[in-house]
C-alpha positions in Angstrom: -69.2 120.0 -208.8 -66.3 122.3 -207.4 -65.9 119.9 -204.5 -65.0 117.1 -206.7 -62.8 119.5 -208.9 -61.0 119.8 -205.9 -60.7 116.7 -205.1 -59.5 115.4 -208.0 -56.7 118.3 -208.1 -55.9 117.9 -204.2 -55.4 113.7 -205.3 -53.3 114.9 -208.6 -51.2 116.8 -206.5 -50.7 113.9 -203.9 -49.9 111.3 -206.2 -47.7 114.2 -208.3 -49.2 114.0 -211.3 -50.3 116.8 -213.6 -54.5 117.5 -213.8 -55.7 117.0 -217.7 -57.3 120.2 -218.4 -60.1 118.4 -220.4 -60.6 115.6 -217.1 -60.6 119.2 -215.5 -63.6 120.4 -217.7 -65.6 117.9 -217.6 -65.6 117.4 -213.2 -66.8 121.2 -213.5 -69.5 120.4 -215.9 -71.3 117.1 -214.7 -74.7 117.8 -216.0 -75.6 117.1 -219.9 -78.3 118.2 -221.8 -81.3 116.7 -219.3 -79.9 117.8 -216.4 -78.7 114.7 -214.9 -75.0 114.0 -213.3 -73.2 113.1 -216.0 -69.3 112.1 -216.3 -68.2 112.4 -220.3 -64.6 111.8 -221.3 -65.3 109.9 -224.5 -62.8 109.6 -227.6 -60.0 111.0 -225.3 -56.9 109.3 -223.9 -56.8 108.7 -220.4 -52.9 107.7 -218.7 -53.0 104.8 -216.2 -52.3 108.1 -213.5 -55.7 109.4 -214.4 -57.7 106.6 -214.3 -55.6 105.7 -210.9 -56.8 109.1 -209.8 -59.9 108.8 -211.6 -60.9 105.6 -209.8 -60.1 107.1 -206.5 -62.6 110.1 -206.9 -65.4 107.6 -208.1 -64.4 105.3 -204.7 -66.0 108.4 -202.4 -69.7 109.2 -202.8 -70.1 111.7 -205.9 -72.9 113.0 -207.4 -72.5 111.4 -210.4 -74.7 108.7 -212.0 -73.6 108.1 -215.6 -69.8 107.4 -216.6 -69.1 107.7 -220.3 -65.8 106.4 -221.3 -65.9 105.4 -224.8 -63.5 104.9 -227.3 -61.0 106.6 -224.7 -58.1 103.4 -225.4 -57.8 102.5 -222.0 -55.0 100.3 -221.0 -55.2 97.1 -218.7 -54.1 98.3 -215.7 -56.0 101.7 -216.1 -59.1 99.7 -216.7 -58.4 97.6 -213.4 -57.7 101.1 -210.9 -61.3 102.3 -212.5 -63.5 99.5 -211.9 -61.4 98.9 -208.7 -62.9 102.4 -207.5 -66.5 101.7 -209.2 -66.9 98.3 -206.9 -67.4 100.3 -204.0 -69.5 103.3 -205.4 -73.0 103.8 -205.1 -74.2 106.1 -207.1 -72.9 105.5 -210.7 -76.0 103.9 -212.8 -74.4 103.5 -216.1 -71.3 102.8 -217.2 -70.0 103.0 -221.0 -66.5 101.1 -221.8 -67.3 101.4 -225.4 -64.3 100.7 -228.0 -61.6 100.0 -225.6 -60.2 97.3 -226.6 -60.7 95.2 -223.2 -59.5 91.8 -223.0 -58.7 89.5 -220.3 -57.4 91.6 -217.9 -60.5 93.7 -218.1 -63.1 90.9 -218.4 -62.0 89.9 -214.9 -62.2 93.1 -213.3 -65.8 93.8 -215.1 -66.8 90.4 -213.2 -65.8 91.4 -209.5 -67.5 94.7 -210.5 -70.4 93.1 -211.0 -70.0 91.1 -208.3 -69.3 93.6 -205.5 -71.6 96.7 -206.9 -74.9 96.7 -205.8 -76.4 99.5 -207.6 -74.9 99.7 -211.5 -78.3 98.9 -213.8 -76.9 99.8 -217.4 -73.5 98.7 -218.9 -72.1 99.3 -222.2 -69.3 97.2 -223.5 -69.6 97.4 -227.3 -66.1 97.2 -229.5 -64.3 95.0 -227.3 -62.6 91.6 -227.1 -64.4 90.4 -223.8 -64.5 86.6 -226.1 -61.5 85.9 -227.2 -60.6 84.8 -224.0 -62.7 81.6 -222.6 -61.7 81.5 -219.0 -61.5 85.4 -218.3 -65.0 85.7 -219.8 -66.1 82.6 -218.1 -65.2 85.2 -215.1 -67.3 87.7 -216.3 -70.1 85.6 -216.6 -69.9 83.8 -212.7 -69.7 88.3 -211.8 -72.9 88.7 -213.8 -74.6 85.3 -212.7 -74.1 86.7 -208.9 -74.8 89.8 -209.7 -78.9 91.3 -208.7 -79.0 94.8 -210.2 -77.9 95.4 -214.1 -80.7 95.9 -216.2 -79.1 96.4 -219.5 -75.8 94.7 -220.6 -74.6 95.6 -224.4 -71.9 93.2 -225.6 -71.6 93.7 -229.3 -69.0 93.3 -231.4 -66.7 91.3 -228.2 -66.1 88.1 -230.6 -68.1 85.6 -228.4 -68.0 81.9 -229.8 -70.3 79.4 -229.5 -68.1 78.6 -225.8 -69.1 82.3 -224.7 -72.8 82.1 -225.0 -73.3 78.8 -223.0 -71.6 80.6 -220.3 -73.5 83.5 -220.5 -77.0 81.3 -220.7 -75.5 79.4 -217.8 -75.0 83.0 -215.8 -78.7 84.2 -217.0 -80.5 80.8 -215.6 -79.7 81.9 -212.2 -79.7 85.9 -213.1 -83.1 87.6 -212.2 -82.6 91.1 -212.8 -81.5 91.6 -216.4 -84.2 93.0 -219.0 -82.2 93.7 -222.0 -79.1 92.0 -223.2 -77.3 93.0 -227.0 -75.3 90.3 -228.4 -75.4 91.8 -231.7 -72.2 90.7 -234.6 -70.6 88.0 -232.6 -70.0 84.2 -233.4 -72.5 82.7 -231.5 -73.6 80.2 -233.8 -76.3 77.4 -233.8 -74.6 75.7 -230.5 -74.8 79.5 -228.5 -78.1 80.0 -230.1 -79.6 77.1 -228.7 -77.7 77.2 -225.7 -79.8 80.7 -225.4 -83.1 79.2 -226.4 -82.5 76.9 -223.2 -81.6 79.6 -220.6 -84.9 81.2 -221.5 -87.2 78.3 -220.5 -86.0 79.3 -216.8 -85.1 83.0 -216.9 -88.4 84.5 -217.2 -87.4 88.2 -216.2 -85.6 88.9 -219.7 -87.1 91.2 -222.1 -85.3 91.8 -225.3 -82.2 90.0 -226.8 -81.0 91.4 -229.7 -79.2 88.3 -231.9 -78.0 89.6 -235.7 -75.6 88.9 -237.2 -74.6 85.5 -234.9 -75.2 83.1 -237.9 -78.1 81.5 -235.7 -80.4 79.7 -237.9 -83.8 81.3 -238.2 -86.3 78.5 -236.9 -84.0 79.3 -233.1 -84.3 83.2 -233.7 -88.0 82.6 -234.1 -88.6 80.3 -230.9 -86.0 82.8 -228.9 -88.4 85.6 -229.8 -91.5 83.7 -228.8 -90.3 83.0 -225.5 -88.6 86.7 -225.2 -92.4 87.7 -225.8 -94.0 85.1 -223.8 -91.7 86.5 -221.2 -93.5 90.1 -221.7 -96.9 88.6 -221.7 -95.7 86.9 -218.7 -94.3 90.0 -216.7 -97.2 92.4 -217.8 -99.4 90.3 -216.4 -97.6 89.7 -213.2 -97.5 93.3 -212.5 -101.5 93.5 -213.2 -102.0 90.6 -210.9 -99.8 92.9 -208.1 -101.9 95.7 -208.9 -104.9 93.9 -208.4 -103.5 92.0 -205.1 -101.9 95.0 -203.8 -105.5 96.8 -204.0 -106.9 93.7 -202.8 -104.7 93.7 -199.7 -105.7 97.3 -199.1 -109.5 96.3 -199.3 -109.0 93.7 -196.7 -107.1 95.7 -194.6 -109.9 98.4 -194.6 -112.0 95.7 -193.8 -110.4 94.4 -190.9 -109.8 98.0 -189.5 -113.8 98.8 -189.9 -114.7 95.2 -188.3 -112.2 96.4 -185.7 -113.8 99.2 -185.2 -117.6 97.6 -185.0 -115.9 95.3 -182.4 -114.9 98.6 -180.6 -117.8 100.0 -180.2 -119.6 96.4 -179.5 -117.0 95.7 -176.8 -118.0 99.3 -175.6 -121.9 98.9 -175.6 -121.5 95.6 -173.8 -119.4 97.9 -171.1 -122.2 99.9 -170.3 -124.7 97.2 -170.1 -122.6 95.4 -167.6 -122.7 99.0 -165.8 -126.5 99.0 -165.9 -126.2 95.7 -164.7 -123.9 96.5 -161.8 -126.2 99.5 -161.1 -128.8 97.7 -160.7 -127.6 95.2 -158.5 -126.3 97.8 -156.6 -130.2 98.6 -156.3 -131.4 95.1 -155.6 -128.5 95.4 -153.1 -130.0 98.8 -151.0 -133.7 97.0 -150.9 -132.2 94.3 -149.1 -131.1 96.6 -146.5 -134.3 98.1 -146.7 -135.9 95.1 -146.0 -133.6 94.0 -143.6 -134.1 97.4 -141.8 -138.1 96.4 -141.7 -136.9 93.2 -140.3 -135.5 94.8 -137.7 -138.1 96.9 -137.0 -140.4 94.1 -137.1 -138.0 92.9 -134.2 -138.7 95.8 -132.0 -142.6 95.2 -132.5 -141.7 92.4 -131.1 -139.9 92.9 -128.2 -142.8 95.9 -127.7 -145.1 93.0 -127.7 -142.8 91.2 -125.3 -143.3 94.2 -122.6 -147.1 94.4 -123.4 -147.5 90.3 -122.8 -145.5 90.9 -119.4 -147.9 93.8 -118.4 -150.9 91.4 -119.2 -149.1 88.6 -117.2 -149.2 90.7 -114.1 -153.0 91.9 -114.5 -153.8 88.5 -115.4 -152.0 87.8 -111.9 -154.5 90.4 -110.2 -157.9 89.1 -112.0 -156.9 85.5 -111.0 -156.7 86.6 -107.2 -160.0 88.3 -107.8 -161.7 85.0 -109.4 -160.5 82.8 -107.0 -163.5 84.3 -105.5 -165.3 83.4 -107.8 -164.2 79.7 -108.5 -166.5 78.4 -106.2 -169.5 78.9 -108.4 -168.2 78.8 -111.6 -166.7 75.2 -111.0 -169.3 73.4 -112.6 -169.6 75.4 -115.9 -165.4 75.5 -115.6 -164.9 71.9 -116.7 -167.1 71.9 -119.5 -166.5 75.1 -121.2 -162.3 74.6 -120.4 -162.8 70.7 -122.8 -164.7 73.5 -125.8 -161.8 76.1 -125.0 -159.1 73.8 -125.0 -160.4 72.0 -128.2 -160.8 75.6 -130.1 -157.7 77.0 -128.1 -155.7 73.5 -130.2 -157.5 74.5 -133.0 -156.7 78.0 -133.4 -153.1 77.0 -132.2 -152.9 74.6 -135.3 -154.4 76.8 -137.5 -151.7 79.6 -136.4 -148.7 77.0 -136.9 -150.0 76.6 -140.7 -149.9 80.2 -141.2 -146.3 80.2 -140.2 -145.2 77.3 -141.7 -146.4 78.8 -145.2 -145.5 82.2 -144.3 -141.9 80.8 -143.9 -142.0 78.3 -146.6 -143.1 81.8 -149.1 -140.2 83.5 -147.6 -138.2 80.5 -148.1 -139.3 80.2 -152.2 -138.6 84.3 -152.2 -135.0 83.6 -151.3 -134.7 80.7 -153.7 -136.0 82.7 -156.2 -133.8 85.5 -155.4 -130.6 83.5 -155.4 -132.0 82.1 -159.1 -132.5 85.2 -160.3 -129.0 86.1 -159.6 -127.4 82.7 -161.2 -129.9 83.7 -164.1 -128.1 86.9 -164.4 -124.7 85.5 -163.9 -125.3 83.4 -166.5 -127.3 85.7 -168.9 -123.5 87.9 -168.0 -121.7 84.3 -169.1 -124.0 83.8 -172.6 -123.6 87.6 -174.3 -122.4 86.2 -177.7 -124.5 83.7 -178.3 -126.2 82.1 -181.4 -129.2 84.5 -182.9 -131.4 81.2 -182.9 -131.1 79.8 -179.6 -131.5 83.1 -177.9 -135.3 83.4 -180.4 -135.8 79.9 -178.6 -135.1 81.0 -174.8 -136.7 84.0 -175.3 -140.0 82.2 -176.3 -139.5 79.6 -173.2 -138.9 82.7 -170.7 -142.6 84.6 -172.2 -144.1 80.8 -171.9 -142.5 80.8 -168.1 -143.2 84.8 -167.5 -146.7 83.4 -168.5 -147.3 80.5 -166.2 -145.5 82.1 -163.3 -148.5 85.1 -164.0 -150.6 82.8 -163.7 -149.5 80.7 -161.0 -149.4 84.2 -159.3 -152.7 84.8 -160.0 -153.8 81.8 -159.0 -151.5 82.0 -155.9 -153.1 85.6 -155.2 -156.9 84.2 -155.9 -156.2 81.7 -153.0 -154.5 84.4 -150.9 -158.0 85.9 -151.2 -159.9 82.9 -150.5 -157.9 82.4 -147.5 -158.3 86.0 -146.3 -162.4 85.7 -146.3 -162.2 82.5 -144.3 -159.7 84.3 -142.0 -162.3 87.2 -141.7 -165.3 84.9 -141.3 -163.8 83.0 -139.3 -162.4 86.1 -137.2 -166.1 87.8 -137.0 -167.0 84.0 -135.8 -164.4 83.9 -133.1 -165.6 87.5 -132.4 -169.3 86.2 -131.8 -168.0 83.4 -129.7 -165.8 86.3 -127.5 -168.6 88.3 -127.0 -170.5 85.6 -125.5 -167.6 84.2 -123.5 -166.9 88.0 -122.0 -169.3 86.5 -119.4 -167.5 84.0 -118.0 -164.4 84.7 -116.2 -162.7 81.5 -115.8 -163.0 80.9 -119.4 -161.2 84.2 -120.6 -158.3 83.5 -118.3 -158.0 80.3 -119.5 -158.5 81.4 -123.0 -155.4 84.5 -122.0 -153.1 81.8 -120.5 -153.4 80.0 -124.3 -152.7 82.8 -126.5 -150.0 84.1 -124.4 -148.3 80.3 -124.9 -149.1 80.8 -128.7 -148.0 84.1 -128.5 -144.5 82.8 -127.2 -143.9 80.6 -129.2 -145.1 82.1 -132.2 -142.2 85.1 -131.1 -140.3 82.1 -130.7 -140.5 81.0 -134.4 -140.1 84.6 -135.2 -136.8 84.9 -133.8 -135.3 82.1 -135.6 -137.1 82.9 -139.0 -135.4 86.1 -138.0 -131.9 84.7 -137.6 -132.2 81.9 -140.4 -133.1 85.0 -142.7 -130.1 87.1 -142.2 -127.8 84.1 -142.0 -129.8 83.6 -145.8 -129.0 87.4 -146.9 -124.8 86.7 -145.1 -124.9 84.1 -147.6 -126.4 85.5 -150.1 -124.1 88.7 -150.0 -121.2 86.4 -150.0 -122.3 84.1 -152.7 -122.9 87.1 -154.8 -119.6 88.8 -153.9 -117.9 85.7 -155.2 -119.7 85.3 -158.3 -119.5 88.7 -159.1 -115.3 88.3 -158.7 -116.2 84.9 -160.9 -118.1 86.8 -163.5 -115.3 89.7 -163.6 -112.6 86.9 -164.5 -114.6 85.2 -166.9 -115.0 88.4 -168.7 -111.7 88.7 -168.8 -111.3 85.3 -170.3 -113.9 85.8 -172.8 -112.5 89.1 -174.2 -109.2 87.1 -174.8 -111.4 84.4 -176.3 -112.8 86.7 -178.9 -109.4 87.5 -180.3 -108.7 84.3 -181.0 -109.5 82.6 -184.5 -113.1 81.7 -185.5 -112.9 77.8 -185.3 -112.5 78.4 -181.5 -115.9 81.2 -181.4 -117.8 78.1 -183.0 -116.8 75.9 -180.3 -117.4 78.4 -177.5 -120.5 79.0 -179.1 -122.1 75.1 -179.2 -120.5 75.0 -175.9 -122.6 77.5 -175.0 -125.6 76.5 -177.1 -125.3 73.0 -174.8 -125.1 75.3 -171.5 -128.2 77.0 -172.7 -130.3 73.8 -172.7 -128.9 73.0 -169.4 -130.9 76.2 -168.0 -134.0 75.9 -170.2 -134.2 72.4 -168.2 -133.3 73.8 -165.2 -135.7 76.4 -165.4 -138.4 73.6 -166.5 -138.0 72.0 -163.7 -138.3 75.0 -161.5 -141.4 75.6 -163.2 -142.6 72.0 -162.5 -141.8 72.2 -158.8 -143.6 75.6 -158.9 -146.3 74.0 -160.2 -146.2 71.6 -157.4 -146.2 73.9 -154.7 -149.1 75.6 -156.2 -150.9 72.4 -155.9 -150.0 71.3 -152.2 -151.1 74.9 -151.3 -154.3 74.6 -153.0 -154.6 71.1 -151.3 -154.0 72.4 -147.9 -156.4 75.4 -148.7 -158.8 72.8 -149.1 -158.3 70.9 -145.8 -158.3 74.0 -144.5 -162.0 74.7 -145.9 -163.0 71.9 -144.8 -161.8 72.1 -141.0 -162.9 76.0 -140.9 -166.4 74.6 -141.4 -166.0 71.6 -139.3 -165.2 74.3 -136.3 -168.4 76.5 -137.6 -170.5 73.1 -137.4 -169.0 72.6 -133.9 -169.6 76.2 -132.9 -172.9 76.3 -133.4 -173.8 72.4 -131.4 -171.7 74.6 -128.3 -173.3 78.0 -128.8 -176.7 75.7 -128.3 -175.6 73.7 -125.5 -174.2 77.3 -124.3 -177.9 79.5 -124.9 -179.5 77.1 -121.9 -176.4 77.7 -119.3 -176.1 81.3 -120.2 -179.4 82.0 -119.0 -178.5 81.0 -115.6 -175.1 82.4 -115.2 -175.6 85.8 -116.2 -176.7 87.1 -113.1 -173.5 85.6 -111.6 -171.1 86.8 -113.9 -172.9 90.8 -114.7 -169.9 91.5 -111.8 -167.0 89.9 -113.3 -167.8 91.2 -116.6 -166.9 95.0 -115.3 -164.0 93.8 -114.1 -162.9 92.0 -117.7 -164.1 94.7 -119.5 -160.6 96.7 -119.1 -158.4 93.4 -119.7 -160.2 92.9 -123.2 -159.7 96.6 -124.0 -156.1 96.0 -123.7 -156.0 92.4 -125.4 -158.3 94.2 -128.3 -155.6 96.6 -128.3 -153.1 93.7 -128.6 -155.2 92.3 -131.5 -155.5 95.7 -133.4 -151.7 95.9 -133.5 -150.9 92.2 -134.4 -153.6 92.8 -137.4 -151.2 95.6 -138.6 -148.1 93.4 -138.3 -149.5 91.0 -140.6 -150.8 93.7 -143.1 -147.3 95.3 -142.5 -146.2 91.7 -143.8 -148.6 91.5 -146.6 -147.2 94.7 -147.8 -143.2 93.7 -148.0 -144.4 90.7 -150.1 -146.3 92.7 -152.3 -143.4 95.0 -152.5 -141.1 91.8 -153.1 -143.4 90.5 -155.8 -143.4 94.2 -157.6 -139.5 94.2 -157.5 -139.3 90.9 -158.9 -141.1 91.5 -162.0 -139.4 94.5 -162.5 -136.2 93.0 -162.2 -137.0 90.5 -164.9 -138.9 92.9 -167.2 -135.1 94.5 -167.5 -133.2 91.0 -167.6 -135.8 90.8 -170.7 -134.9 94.0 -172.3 -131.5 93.6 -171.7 -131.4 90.0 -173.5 -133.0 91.4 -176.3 -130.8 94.4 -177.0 -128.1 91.7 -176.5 -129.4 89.6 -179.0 -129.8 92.4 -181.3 -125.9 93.5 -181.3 -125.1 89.5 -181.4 -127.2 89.9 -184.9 -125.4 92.7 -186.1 -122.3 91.1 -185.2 -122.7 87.8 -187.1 -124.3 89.4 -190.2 -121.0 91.4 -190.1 -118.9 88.9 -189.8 -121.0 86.6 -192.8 -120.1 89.7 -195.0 -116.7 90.0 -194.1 -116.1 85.9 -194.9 -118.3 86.6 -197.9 -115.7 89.2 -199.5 -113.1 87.3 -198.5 -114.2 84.2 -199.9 -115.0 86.4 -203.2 -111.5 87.7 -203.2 -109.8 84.5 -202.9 -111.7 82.9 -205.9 -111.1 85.7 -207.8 -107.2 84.9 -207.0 -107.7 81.6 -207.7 -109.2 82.3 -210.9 -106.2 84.9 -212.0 -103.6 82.4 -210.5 -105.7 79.4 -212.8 -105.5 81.5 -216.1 -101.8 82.6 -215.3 -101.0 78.8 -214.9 -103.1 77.5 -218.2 -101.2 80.9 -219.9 -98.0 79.6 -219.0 -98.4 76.0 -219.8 -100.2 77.0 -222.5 -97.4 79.4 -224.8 -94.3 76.7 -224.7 -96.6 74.4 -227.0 -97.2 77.3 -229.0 -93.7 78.1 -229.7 -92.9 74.4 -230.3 -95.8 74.2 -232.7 -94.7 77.2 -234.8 -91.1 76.0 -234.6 -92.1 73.1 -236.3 
């Protein structure tokens, strides 16, 4: 308060004017009764030279928010300096120019102050002559139609005509600030009256209107109160409906911030099963290398076997100098027992081809299965979000597949079986027939020089099963490297996706519904040609049957053509056998290791076949938790549309019974004016 004492002194003293003790007083004292910043010079005579300076201190930013200068008989030109320091103040709220006399001079400054202040609410202008003048308070009005901040404007007692109040109505049709407007003992007439009644079918911010003493007939008082209280009805329920959309808004907002959050924590879980998923291919990834590491062992058998077949070769090379010896004699029985060994030497040859050929034809449907299994995954990766109902409908296909491929397995393994106990019988058979061939020479080293061609060969078809396999795993490794690189971007692209609007996640999602039939029939088919396979092996298990017993027919015609020669040769071939007797040693020895190869074999299929069904037992698990969270998610999101579906109705219904309000009260006030 002392700073603008000074002030007002230090300007005094510029402009050389003396400081009225009572202006003096009352800069030192701002505060009234309720403690607020109050400036109070009422019912005292102010010079032009004070309200010059006065004008001057209200320009700067004071704490003062009331000015009270009534009945003070201000002049023209000090009303002008005032309000010419008010337009650019910002703190005064009120201002009181009550029973000064103003006129037209003063009605034009009160309109560029209201024009150019953005922050006077109340004004007071009771006991004036604001009317008299048509044109200077036409100026007044254009100041209070651009003005966006009074509140309350008292004109009573300013002489306004008929003239006066359609400007004013005009002004308050555009004006959507004021609430209370006195117009109290003027000469407004029927003409201003109804030019007021007008202005109120657009202005629907205004409040109260006081109107006695206008001579305004009472049938336009009454409708001018029924729309000043439709306007209340109007505004109280406006601010309701704000309230209620404003705690609306927050409701929604909560909402989306918790459905946020779910999508957090569902964006998270999906993270760590794509780790699990990564970790175990990370698994499958060191059992190839296992298995590749067997293969490579398997390779060293072979080259073991290699060295053992060239140490055979060279005493094969000794026992055929020996039985050139004996040639001579066993010429006769040569030519007939080299047709039988040459027909069973085919046979066994042919029968050892088949074994290969569906040895690599299983390790041919492992890889295929292998690479399926990893499109599978890649696309169980691609199809995380999909619909509730046609993951229920795969699910029950993959248990009806899980179900015939168990039992194409078991089938498969029941064959296996079969085939084994021929193999065996038909081993023990070929073991009879060896143990009766041991006594001829010629025979065994014909029978040697066979199975080391098989043998060869068979080491042949080894080596490029060998080399076709790891070209299979190099393409494999990259195929897998790229559509992991794939799978990464698509994630990528799918977390973009789900931001998006939900129109798009219901075409995504019958996109993806359509992608999911293509791999049901896709995996039909596979189960089809399955199914197929099954059937040419159990085919050619048959054939087999029958040729196995074909040979054991045969077998038994030469063992009895054999039982009358053998009589007669023993005696010839008691010394040869000695000689053989260390050969076979080492070509049982031969045997004993090839036996354990194939069980060696038998084993990493089994191991393949274990790993397999483990590796879809988790693709299982893992589409199910999947389908779980996808659950969660949509019931989620049903419950958010819900609410806000509920919400907008609900604004709907308040914005419905607003409207029918609204149309509703002009008839009323018609009616009753009537």
């Amino acid at each position: 308060m002392e700073d603008l004492r000074r002030t007002y002194v230090s300007i005094c003293k510029e402009e050389g004017v003396e400081p009225q003790e009572y202006v003096l007083g009352q800069l030192s004292e701002l505060q009234d009764s309720t403690g607020r910043p109050r400036l109070n010079l009422s019912t005292h005579c102010l010079s032009v030279d004070t309200c010059a300076i006065l004008g001057k201190v209200l320009q700067k930013e004071v704490l003062c928010t009331e000015v009270v200068l009534s009945d003070c008989m201000l002049s023209e030109e000090g009303v002008k300096l005032l309000i010419q320091g008010l337009c650019q103040n910002r703190t005064v709220r009120l201002l009181d120019l009550k029973g000064n006399n103003l006129r037209a001079a003063s009605a034009e400054a009160l309109g560029k102050l209201l024009r150019q202040n953005r922050t006077l609410q109340s004004l007071v202008l009771e006991w004036n002559g604001l009317g008299l003048w048509d044109e200077a308070f036409a100026v007044f009005c254009e100041g209070l139609r651009a003005n966006q901040n009074l509140r309350q404007l008292d004109l009573r007692n300013n002489q306004i005509s008929h003239q006066g109040a359609e400007g004013l109505a005009v002004a308050l049709k555009h004006n959507n600030t004021l609430e209370e407007l006195d117009l109290r003992w003027n000469n407004i007439g029927l003409l201003g009256g109804r030019a007021l009644l007008g202005f109120l079918q657009y202005n629907k911010k205004l409040q109260q209107m006081e109107l006695a003493g206008n001579n305004i007939p009472g049938d336009v008082l009454t409708a001018i109160e029924q729309a000043l209280q439709h306007n209340t009805e109007c505004l109280s329920t406006l601010t309701e409906s704000k309230k209620k959309t404003q705690i609306l808004s927050n409701e929604i907002q909560f909402l989306k911030m918790e459905k946020g959050k779910q999508f957090l924590n569902l964006m998270g879980t999906i993270d760590r099963q794509r780790e699990d998923i990564n970790k175990s291919n990370r698994k499958s990834s060191i059992r190839i290398g296992q298995l590749q590491e067997a293969l490579n062992e398997r390779t060293s058998v072979l080259n073991s076997l290699r060295a053992k077949l060239q140490m055979t070769e060279a005493a094969l090379a000794l026992s055929e100098q020996k039985s050139n010896d004996l040639g001579e004699l066993l010429t006769s029985s040569k030519l007939e027992k080299s047709e039988i060994a040459e027909k069973h030497a085919k046979e066994l040859h042919y029968l050892h081809e088949e074994a290969g050929m569906q040895q690599a034809k299983l390790v041919r449907e492992l890889n295929t299965a292998n690479e399926k299994n990893l499109q599978l995954k890649n696309k169980v990766d691609e199809l995380e979000r999909k619909c509730k109902v046609q993951q229920d409908q795969i699910f029950e296909l993959k248990q009806d597949l899980m179900s015939k491929t168990a039992e194409l397995k078991l089938r498969l393994v029941q064959t296996e079986e079969q085939f084994e106990m021929e193999k065996k019988r038909f081993k023990q058979a070929l073991e009879d027939a060896e143990s009766l061939r041991m006594k001829e020479v010629e025979h065994m080293t014909h029978h040697l020089s066979e199975s080391e061609k098989s043998l060869q060969e068979r080491i042949q078809k080894l080596e490029g099963m060998r080399i076709q396999l790891e070209e299979e795993v190099s393409r494999g490794k990259a195929a897998a490297l790229l559509e992991r690189a794939q799978a990464e971007e698509e994630m990528v692209k799918m977390r973009k996706q789900l931001r998006m609007e939900e129109e798009q996640r219901m075409n995504q999602q019958e996109e993806k519904i359509r992608l999911l039939i293509q791999s049901r029939d896709e995996s039909q088919v596979h189960c089809l040609q399955q199914k197929q396979c099954v059937l040419d092996l159990q085919a050619k298990n048959t054939q087999l049957i029958l040729e196995v017993e074909g040979l054991k027919h045969r077998i038994e015609e030469l063992y009895q053509e054999l039982s009358g020669k053998e009589q007669e040769k023993v005696a010839e071939v008691n010394r040869a056998r000695l000689e053989l007797q260390e050969q076979i040693g080492h070509l049982q020895a031969e045997r004993t290791a090839q036996e354990g190869f194939k069980e060696k074999i038998a084993a990493l299929e089994r191991q393949i076949k274990v790993q397999q069904n483990n590796h879809r037992e988790s693709l299982l698990d893992k589409e199910s938790e999947m389908s779980s969270l996808l659950e969660k998610l949509r019931l989620k999101d049903a419950e958010i549309k819900r609410m806000q579906e509920d919400e907008a109705q609900r604004a709907n219904y308040l914005q419905n019974a607003v409207l029918a309000y609204m149309q509703g009260s002009p008839h009323r006030g018609i009616s009753m004016s009537k």
